[in-house]
C-alpha positions in Angstrom: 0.6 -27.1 -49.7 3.3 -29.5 -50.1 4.6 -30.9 -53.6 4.6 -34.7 -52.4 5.6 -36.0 -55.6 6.7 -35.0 -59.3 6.2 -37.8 -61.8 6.6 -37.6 -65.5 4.3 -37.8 -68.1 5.5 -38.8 -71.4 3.1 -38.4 -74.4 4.4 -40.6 -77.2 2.1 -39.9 -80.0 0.9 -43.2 -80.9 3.9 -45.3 -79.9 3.1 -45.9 -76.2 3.2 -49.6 -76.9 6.5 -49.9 -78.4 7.4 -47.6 -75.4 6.4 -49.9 -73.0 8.3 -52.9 -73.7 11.5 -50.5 -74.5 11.4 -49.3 -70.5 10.2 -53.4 -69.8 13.4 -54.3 -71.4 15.7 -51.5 -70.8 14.5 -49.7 -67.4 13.1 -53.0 -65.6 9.8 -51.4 -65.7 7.2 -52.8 -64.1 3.4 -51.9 -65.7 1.4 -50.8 -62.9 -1.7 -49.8 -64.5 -3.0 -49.4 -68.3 -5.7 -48.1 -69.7 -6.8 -48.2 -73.3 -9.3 -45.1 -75.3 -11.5 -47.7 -75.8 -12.2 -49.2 -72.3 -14.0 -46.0 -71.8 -17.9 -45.9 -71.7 -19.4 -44.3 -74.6 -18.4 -43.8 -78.0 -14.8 -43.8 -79.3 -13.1 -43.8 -82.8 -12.4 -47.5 -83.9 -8.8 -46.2 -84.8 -8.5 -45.0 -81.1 -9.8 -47.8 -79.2 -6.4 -49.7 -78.3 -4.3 -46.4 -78.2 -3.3 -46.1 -74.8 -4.9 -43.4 -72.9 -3.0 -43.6 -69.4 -0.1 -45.9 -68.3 2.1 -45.9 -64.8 5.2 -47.4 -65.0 7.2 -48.4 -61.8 11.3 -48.1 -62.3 12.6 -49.0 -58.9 10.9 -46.7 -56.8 9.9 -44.3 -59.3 6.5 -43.5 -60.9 6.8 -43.0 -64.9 3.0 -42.0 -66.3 2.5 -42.4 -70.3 -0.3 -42.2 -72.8 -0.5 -42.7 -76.9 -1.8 -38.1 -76.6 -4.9 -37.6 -78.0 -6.4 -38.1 -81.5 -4.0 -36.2 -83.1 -1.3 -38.4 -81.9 0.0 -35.2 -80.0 -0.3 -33.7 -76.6 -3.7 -32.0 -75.4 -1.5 -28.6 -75.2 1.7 -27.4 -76.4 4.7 -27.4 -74.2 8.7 -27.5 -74.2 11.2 -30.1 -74.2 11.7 -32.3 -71.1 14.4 -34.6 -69.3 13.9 -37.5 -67.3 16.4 -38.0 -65.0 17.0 -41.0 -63.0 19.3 -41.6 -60.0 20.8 -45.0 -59.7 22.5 -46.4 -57.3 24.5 -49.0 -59.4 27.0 -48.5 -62.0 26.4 -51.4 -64.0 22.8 -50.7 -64.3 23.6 -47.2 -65.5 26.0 -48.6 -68.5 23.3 -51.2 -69.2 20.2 -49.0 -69.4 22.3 -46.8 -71.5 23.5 -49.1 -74.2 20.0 -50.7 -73.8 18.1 -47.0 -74.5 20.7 -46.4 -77.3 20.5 -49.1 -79.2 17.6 -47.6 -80.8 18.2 -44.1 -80.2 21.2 -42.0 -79.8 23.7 -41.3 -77.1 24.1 -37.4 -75.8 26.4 -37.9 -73.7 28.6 -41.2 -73.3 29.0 -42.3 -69.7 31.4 -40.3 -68.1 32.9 -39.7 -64.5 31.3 -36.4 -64.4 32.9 -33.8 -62.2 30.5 -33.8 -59.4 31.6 -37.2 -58.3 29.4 -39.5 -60.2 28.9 -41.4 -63.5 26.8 -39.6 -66.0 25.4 -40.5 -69.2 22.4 -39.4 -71.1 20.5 -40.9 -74.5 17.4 -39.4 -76.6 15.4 -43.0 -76.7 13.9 -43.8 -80.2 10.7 -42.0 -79.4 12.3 -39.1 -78.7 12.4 -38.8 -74.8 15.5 -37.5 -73.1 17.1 -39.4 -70.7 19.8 -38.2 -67.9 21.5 -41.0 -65.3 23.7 -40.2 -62.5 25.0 -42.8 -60.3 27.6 -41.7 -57.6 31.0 -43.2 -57.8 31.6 -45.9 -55.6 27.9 -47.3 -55.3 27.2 -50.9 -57.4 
């Protein structure tokens, strides 16, 4: 077996919506595919049925999955704390998604030319996902 892929999935209990224009706006995302509880057959909770179930996002060549959790808002199992880092290849699109993320959320890390050769920067979004950028110097 080979791992072809590894592709994100945030749950954003209840706010995948909201979530969705934010990476529009900030990200460029593109929606690729949505699905809502209550496009399923058979019965669902009239509280549920525009609660997005499953989302795929595509930021530049990068897949992005996302879903509302289940009816408790929260994920189907417990879990740990998770990064999404993205690789960009222009340093005016990093300082943009940045301030753009930040805006409602709160910079980690403030862009900086990071020892490794590359800008850096990193901002927990207002929904609480944590986001890394690296873009190497001299690119954009």
């Amino acid at each position: 077996m080979t791992i072809q892929a590894a592709t994100p999935y945030l749950i954003l209990n209840g706010k995948a919506k909201d979530a969705i224009e934010l990476y529009r706006s900030a990200l460029g995302a593109n929606v690729e595919a949505i699905q809502r509880f209550g496009d399923m057959p058979g019965s669902c909770p009239e509280a549920m049925k525009e609660r997005v179930m499953h989302a795929a996002l595509r930021v530049g060549k990068a897949l992005i999955m996302l879903s509302d959790g289940g009816p408790d808002g929260g994920a189907t199992s417990g879990g740990g704390s998770v990064c999404v880092a993205l690789d960009l290849d222009d340093e005016a699109e990093l300082r943009r998604i940045v301030a753009a993320l930040s805006a409602s959320g709160k910079v980690v890390q403030p862009v900086i030319d990071a020892p490794w050769g590359a800008l850096f920067g990193a901002v927990d979004d207002t929904f609480g996902i944590h986001w890394m950028f690296n873009c190497s110097k001299g690119q954009g």
